[in-house]
C-alpha positions in Angstrom: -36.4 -23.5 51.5 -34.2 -20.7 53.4 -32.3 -20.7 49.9 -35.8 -19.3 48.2 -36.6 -17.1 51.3 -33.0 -15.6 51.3 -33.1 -15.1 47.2 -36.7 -13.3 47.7 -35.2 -11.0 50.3 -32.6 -9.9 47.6 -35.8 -9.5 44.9 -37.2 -7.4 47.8 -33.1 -4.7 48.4 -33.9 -4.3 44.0 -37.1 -3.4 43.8 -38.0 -1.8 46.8 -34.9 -0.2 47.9 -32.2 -1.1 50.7 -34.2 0.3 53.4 -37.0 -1.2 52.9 -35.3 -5.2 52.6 -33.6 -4.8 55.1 -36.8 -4.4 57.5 -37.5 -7.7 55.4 -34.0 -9.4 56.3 -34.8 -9.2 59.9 -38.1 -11.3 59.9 -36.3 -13.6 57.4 -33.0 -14.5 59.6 -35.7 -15.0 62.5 -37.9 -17.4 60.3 -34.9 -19.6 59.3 -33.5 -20.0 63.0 -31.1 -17.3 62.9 -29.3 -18.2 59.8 -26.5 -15.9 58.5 -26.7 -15.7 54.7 -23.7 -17.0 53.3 -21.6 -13.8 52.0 -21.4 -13.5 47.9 -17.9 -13.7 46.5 -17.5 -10.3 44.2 -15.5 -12.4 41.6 -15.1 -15.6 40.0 -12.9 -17.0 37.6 -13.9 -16.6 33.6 -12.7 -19.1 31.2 -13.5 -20.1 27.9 -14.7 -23.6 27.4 -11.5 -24.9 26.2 -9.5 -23.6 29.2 -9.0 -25.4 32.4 -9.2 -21.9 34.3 -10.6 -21.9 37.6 -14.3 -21.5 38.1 -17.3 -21.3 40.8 -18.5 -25.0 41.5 -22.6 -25.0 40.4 -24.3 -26.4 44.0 -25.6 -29.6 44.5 -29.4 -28.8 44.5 -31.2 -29.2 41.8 -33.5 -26.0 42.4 -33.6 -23.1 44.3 -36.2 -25.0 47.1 -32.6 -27.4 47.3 -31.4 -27.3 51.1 -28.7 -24.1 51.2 -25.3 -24.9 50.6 -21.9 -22.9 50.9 -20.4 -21.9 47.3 -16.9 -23.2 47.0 -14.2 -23.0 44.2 -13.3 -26.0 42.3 -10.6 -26.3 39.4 -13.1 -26.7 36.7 -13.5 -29.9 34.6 -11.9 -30.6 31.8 -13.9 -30.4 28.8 -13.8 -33.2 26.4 -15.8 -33.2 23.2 -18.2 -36.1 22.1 -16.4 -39.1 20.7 -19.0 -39.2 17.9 -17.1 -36.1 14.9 -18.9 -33.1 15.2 -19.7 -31.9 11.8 -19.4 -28.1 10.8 -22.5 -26.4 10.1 -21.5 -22.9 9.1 -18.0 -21.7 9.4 -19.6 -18.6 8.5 -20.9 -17.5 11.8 -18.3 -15.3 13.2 -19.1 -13.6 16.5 -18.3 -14.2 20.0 -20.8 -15.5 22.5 -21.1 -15.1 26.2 -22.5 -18.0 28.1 -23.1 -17.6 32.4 -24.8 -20.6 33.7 -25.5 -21.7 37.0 -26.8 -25.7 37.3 -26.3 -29.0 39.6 -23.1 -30.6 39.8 -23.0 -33.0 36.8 -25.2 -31.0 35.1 -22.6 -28.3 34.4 -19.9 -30.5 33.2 -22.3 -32.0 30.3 -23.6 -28.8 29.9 -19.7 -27.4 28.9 -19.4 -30.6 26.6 -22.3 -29.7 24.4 -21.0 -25.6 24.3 -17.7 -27.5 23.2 -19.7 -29.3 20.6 -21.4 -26.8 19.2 -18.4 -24.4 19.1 -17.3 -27.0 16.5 -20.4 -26.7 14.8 -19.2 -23.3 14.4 -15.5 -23.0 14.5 -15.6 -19.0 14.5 -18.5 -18.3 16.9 -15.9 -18.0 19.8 -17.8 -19.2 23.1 -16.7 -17.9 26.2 -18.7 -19.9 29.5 -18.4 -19.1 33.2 -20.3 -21.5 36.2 -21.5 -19.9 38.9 -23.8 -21.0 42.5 -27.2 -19.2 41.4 -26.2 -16.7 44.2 -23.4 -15.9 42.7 -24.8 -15.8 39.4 -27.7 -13.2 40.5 -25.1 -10.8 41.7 -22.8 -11.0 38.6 -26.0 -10.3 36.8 -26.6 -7.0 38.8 -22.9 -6.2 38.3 -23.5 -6.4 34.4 -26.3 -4.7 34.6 -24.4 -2.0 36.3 -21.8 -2.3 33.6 -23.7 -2.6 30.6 -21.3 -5.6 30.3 -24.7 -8.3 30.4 -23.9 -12.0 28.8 -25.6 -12.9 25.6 -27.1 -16.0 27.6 -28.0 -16.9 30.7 -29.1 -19.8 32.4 -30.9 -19.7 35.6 -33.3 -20.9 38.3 -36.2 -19.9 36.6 -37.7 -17.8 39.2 -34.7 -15.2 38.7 -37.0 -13.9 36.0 -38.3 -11.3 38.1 -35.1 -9.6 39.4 -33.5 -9.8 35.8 -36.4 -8.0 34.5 -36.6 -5.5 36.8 -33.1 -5.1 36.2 -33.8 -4.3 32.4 -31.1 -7.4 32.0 -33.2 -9.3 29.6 -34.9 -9.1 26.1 -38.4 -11.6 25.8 -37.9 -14.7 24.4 -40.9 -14.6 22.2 -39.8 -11.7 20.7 -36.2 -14.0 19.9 -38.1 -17.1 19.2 -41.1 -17.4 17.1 -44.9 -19.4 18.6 -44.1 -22.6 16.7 -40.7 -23.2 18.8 -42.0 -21.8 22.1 -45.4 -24.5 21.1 -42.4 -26.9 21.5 -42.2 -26.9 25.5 -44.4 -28.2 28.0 -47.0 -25.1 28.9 -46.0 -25.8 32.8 -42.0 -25.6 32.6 -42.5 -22.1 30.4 -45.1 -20.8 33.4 -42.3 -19.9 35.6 -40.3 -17.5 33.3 -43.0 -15.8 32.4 -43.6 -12.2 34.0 -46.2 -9.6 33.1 -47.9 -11.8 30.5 -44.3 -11.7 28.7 -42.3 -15.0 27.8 -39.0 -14.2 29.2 -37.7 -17.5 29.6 -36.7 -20.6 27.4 -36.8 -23.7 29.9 -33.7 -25.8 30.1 -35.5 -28.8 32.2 -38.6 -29.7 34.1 -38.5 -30.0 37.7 -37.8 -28.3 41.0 -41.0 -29.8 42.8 -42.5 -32.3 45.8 -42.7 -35.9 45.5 -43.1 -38.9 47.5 -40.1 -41.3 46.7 -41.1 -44.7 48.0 -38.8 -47.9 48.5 -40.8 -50.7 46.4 -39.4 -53.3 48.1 -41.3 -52.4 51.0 -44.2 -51.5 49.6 -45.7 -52.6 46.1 -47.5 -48.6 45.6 -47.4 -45.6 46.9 -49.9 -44.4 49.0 -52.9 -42.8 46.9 -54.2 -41.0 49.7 -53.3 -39.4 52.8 -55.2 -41.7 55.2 -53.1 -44.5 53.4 -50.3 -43.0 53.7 -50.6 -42.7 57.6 -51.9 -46.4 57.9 -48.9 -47.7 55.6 -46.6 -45.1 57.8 -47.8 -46.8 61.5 -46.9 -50.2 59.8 -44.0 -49.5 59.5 -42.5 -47.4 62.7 -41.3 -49.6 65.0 -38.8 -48.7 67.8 -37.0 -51.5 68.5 -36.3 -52.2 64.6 -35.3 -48.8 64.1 -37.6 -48.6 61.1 -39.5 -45.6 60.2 -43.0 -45.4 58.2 -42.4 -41.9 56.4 -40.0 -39.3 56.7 -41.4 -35.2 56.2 -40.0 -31.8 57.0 -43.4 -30.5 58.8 -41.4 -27.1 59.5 -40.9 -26.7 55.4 -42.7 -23.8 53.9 -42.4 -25.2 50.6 -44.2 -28.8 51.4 -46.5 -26.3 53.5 -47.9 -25.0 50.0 -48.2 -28.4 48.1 -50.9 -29.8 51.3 -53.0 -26.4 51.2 -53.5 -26.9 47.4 -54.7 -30.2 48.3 -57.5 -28.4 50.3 -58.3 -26.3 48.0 -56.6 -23.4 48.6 -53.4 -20.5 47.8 -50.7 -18.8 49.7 -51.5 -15.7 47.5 -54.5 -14.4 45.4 -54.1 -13.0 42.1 -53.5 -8.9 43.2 -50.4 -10.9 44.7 -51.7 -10.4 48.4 -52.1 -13.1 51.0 -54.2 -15.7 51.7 -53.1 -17.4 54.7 -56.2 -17.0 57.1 -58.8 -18.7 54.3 -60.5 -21.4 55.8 -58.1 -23.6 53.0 -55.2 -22.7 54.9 -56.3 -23.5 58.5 -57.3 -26.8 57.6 -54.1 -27.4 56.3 -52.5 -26.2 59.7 -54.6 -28.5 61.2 -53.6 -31.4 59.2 -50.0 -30.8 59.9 -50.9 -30.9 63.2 -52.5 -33.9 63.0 -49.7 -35.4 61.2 -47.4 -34.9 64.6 -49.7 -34.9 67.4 -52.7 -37.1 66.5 -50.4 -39.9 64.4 -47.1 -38.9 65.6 -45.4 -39.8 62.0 -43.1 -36.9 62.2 -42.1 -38.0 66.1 -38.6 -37.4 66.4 -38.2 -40.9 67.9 -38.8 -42.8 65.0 -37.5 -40.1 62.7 -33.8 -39.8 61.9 -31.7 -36.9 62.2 -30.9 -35.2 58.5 -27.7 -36.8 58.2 -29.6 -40.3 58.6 -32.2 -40.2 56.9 -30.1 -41.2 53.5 -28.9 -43.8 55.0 -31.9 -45.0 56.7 -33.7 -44.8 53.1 -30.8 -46.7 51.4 -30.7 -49.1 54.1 -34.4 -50.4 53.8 -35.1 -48.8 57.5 -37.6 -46.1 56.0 -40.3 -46.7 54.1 -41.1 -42.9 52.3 -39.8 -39.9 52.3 -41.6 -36.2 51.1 -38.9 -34.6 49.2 -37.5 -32.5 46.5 -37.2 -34.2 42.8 -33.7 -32.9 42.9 -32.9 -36.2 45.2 -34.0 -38.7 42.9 -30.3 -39.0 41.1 -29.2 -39.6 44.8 -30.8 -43.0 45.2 -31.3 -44.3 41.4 -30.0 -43.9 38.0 -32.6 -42.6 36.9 -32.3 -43.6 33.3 -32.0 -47.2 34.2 -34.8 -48.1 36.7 -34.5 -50.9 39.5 -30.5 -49.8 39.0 -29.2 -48.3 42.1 -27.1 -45.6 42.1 -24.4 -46.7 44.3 -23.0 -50.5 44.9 -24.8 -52.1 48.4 -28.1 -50.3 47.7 -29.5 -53.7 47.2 -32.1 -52.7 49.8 -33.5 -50.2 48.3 -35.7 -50.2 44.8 -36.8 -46.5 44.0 -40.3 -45.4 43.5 -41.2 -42.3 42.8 -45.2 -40.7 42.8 -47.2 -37.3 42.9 -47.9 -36.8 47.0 -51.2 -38.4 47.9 -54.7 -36.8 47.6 -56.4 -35.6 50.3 -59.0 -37.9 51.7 -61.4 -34.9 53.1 -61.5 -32.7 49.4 -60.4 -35.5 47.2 -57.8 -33.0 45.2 -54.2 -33.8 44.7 -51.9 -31.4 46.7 -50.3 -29.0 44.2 -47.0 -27.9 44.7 -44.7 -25.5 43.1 -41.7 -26.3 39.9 -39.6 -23.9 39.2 -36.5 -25.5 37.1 -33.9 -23.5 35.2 -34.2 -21.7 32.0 -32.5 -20.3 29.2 -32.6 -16.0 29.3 -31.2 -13.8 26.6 -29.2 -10.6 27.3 -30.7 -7.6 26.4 -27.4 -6.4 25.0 -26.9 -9.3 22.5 -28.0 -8.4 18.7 -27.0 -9.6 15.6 -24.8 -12.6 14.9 -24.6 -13.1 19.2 -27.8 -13.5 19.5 -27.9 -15.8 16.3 -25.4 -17.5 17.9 -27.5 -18.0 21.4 -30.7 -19.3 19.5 -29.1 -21.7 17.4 -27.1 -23.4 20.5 -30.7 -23.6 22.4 -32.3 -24.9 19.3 -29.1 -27.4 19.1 -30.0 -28.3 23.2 -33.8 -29.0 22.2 -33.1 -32.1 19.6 -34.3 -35.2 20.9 -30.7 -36.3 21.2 -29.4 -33.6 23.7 -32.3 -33.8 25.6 -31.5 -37.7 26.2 -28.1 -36.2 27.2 -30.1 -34.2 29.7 -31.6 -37.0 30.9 -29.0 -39.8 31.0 -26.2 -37.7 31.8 -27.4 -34.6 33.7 -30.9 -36.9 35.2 -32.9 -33.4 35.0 -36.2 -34.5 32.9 -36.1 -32.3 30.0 -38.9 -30.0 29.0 -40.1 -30.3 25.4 -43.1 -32.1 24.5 -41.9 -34.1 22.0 -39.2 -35.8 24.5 -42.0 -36.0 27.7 -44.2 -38.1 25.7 -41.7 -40.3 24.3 -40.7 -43.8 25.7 -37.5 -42.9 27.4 -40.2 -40.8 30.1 -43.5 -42.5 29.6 -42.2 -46.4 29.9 -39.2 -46.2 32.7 -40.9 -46.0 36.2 -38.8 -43.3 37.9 -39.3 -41.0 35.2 -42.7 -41.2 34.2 -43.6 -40.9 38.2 -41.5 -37.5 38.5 -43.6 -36.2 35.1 -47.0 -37.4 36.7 -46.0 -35.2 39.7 -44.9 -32.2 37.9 -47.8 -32.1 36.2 -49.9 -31.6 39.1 -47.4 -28.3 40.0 -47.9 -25.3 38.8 -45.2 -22.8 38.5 -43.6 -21.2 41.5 -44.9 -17.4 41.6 -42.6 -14.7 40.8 -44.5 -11.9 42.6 -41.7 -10.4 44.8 -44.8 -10.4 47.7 -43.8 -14.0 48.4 -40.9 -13.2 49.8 -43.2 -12.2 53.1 -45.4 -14.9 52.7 -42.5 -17.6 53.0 -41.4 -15.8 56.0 -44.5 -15.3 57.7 -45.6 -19.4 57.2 -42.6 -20.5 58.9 -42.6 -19.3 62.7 -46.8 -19.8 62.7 -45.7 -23.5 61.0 -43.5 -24.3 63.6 -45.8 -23.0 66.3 -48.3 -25.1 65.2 -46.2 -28.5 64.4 -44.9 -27.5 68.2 -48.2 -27.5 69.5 -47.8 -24.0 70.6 -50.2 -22.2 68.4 -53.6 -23.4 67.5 -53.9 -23.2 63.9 -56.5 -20.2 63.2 -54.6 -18.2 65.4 -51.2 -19.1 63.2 -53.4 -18.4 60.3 -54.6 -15.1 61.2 -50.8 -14.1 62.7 -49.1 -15.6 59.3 -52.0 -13.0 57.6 -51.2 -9.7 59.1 -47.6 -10.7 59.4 -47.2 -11.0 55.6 -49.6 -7.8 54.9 -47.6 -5.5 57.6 -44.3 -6.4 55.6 -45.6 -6.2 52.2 -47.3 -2.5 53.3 -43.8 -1.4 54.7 -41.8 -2.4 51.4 -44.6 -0.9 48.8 -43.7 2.5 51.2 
């Protein structure tokens, strides 16, 4: 979550001036422990996709809520073209297309496969692709901007909408596409690149949300509610054994915002200011502390350190685990359900569910998505931007959108392909869908860069027993409205 903080401090140096961010930065670094950002590497290697030039390795998380990780620089893979022929379509098309992408690791490399593919598809549309860490990608981006040197097409956490924009980077992608194709995509995926009532975006998968992944050897079903998560938790946790009932990040903003949608409430109101002292919001706070003090499931005797807790899971030592869809590849195939990703998990059968209602409102907490999406240049016209539509028409047939699946495991976003057996009748994937659809789309309002850092030092307070929760609520208010009145100055 310091990875969406961090990347909202940046929104915050564009559109509000360096001054003003930087007031930002300080309460950021002192939300997130102290963390140092990571510095951005000014260049990268460029290759075309049938060059083994160097290039930046993607990151491992799936979205930008993934855990932060340090960019480094991998010889890129070697792209290899389907072994089914790749018919030509029109040797006609003459232009040459820039491609910047920044997605998971395995992602990228099928991703560069089908740009091979359809190059063949169109033997003089020249493709030029460069990787990058979405970091690095966001800078580039500003760089272009700079330039006037902007890439034809982009693809990007979908959130990055808002800088790009702002940047003047983009043209709207219902101005590129017509209603009919845009129809095409679930309505949830396409909410987070759009900005302004404007359809910037094309999505590229589903996902970048909370779940409850759940080891069905242990347990038949996951927990419907949160009372029966706790009972089914306590079952579990035993000292001796080493077993643990549930494993969740209490500190985490992000899970923070799924629970106070379960009661009802917002972290924001729709003038994009805070809402973090509604009633909605303290009973939240008071849930989490519940959670550590009242059932002591997040007690940091029974719960493993962050480096354990994979193992523990694999191992049949821990029951459930509140996490990021963006781990379900780690601990299944997730085209091929009951099939465990790596040899020895023979312990572990993978579930994976929507979090559990609240007992007290009845309502299904409601956390964020935010996956990546397709964005056009601004500078791209003509036969380039001919050229960008037909490849993300080419990635939205049913059969690249299995690739997506099967190859990349991101769940893809067009309706067609959600509603089709490959989703609807395997277990793991048909359990991620249910939960995305009770997400909505991660706001884009640049005002949630001080919300995120104003929930996490009144979070921890509370999960430390430190702060009672209306006075975290009230201080999380005023915090996030003294920050958001200094950066509007």
């Amino acid at each position: 979550m310091e990875r969406v903080i961090m990347r909202n401090t940046r929104k915050f140096l564009k559109i509000y001036g360096i001054a003003a961010a930087m007031l930002l930065l300080t309460l950021v670094l002192a939300a997130c422990g102290g963390e140092t950002p990571t510095a951005t590497p000014t260049t990268t290697g460029v290759a075309t996709i049938t060059s083994s030039a160097t290039t930046a390795a993607a990151t491992t998380g799936i979205a930008s809520v993934a855990p932060a990780t340090t960019a480094a620089v991998t010889p890129a893979a070697t792209v290899t073209a389907s072994a089914t022929p790749v018919a030509v379509v029109d040797a006609n098309l003459k232009t040459n297309l820039t491609v910047w992408f920044a997605l998971p690791k395995g992602a990228d490399s099928l991703f560069r496969d089908q740009l091979k593919r359809f190059g063949q598809m169109y033997p003089n549309a020249k493709v030029n692709s460069t990787t990058y860490t979405p970091e690095e990608l966001s800078y580039q981006m500003e760089l272009a901007t700079a330039s006037g040197k902007i890439p034809d097409l982009v693809v990007a956490p979908s959130d990055y909408v808002t800088e790009f924009v702002t940047e003047k980077a983009l043209q709207s992608a219902d101005k590129v596409f017509d209603k009919s194709f845009l129809d095409g995509f679930n309505a949830n995926a396409m909410g987070v690149s759009n900005f302004g009532g404007t359809q910037w975006g094309i999505p590229y998968n589903y996902g970048g949300t909370a779940v409850m992944l759940y080891n069905k050897k242990l347990m038949d079903t996951p927990p419907a509610t949160v009372s029966e998560m706790v009972t089914k938790a306590k079952e579990f946790n035993n000292r001796q054994e080493k077993t643990q009932g549930i494993s969740i990040d209490v500190n985490e903003p992000f899970w923070f915002a799924a629970w106070v949608g379960g009661f009802g409430g917002s972290l924001m109101d729709s003038n994009n200011q805070p809402t973090l002292n509604s009633p909605q919001v303290i009973n939240t706070l008071k849930f989490i502390n519940d959670l550590v003090v009242k059932d002591k499931l997040a007690n940091p005797g029974y719960e493993p350190s962050m480096n354990q807790t994979e193992y523990a899971f694999r191992d049949g030592r821990l029951a459930m685990m509140v996490t990021g869809d963006w781990s379900v590849p780690t601990y299944s195939t997730p085209a091929t359900t009951g099939k465990a990703a790596k040899a020895g998990d023979d312990k572990l059968d993978l579930g994976v569910a929507p979090l559990p209602k609240i007992d007290s409102t009845g309502k299904s907490p409601i956390p964020f998505n935010n996956g990546r999406a397709f964005f056009f240049g601004t500078k791209s016209t003509g036969d380039q931007l001919k050229a960008s539509k037909l490849f993300v028409e080419y990635l939205a047939k049913p059969e690249q959108q299995a690739e997506t699946l099967n190859k990349a495991y991101l769940l893809p976003a067009t309706k067609v392909f959600l509603t089709s057996d490959a989703v609807q009748k395997d277990s793991i994937w048909s359990g991620l869908y249910a939960a995305l659809e009770l997400s909505k789309p991660q706001p884009n309002a640049p005002e949630m860069a001080a919300i995120w850092a104003a929930i996490r030092p009144n979070l921890e307070g509370v999960v430390a027993n430190t702060i009672k929760p209306e006075d975290a609520a009230n201080q999380m208010q005023q915090m996030a409205l003294d920050k958001i009145k200094l950066l509007n100055k």
